[in-house]
C-alpha positions as CSV (number, residue, x, y, z in Angstrom):
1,X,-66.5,-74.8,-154.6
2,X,-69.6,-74.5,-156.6
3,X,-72.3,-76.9,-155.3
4,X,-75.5,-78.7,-157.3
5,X,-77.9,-76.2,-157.5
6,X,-80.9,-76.2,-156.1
7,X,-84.9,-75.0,-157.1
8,X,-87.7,-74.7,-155.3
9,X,-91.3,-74.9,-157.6
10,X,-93.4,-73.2,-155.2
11,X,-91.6,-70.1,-154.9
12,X,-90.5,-70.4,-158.4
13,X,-86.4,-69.7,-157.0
14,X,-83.3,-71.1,-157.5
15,X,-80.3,-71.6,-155.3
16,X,-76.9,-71.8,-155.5
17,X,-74.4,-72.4,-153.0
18,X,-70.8,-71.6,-152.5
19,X,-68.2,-72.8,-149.9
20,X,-64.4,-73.0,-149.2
21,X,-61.7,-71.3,-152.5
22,X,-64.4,-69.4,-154.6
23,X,-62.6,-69.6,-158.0
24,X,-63.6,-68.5,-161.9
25,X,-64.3,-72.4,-162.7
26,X,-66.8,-72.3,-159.4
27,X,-68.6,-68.6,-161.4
28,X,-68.4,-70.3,-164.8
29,X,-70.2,-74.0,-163.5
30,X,-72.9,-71.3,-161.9
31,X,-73.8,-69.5,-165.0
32,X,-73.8,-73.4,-166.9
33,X,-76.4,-74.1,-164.1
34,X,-78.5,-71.3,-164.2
35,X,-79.0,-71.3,-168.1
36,X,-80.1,-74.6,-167.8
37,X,-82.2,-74.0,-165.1
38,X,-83.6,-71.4,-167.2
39,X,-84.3,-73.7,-169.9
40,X,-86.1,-76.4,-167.6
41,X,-88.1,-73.8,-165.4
42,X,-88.0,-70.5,-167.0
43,X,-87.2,-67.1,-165.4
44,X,-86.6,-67.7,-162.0
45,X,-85.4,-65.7,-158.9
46,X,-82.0,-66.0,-158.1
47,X,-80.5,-66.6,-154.6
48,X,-77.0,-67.1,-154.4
49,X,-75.1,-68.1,-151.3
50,X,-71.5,-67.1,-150.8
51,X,-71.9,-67.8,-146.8
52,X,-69.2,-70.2,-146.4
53,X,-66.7,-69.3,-148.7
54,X,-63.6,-69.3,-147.0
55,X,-61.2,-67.0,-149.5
56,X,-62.1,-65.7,-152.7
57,X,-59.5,-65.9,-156.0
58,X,-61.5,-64.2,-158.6
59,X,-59.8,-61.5,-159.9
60,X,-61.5,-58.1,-160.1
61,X,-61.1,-58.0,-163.8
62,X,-63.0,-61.1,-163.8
63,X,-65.9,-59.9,-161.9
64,X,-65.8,-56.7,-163.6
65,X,-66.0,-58.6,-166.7
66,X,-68.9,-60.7,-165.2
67,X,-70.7,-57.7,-163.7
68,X,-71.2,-56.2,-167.4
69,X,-72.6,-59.4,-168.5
70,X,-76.0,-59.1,-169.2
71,X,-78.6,-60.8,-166.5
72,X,-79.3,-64.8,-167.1
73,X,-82.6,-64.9,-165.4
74,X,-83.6,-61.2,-167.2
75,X,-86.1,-59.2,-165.6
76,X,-85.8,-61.7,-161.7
77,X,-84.9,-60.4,-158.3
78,X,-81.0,-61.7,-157.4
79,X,-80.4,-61.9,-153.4
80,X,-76.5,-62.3,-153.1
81,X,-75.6,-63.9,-149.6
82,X,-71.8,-62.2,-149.0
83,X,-69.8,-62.9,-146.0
84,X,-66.6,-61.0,-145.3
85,X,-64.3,-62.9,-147.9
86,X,-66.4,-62.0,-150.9
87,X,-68.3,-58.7,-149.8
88,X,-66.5,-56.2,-151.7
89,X,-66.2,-58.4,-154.7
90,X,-70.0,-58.5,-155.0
91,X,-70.4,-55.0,-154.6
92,X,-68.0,-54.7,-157.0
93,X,-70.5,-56.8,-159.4
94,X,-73.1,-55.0,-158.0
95,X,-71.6,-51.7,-159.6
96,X,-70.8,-53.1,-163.2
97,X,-74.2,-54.2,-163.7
98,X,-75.9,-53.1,-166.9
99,X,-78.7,-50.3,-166.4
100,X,-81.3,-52.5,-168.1
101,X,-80.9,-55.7,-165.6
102,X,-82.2,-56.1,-162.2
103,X,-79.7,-54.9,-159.7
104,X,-78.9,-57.7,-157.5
105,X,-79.5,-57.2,-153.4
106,X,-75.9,-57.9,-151.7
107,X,-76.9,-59.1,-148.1
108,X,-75.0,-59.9,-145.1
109,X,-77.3,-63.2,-144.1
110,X,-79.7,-66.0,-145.6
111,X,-82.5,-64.8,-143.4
112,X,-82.4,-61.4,-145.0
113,X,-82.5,-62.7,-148.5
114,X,-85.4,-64.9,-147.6
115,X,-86.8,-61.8,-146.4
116,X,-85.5,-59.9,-149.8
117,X,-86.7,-62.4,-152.0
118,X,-90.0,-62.7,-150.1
119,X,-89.4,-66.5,-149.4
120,X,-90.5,-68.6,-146.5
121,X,-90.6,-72.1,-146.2
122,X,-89.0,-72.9,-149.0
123,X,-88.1,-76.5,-150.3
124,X,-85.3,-76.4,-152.3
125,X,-84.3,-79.9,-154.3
126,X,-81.5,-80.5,-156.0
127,X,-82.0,-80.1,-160.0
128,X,-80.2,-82.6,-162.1
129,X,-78.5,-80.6,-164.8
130,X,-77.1,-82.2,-168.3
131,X,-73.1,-80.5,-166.9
């Protein structure tokens, strides 16, 4: 399930949260949200927490497919949060990326993509999107 994402002005970073059947619709409602995200705040960094997703049903087709999509927020740091059940299908994103993008960091824990992403107290608010 993809949930309302989230930004946070002062660190200028956006976040997206995942949790129980991680599905193509759930990738597909992200990308909607960070385009438009894009369009209210401009480039942003990314951080994207798969954390409590419970099973993962993307195909690796699909995230091939996605991982050779070029970057939405081009030219931003990306901290993927990947527990067990999604772990080697971000890596697997991680290695389709295009050269020219901003290889995202696949990390074990929130902490270390605060860390990765330089973040600290951030304040993250929901951002109401047009989808």
């Amino acid at each position: 399930m993809f949930h309302p994402i989230g930004y946070d002005q002062q660190s200028r970073t956006y976040l997206a949260r995942f949790s129980g059947t991680l599905t193509d619709q759930d990738m597909a409602a992200s990308d909607v949200a960070a385009r438009e995200c894009l369009a209210l705040h401009g480039p942003t960094a990314g951080l994207l927490d798969f954390s409590h997703v419970e099973t993962c049903a993307l195909t690796s087709a699909k995230t091939v497919s996605r991982g050779s999509q070029p970057q939405i927020m081009v030219g931003q740091k990306r901290a993927i949060v990947a527990n067990a059940a999604v772990y080697g299908m971000m890596r697997m994103f991680h290695a389709y990326q295009p050269q020219d993008s901003v290889a995202p960091m696949i990390l074990r824990t929130l902490p270390e993509a605060y860390d990765a992403l330089g973040l600290v107290a951030c304040n993250f608010h929901p951002v109401a999107l047009d989808h």
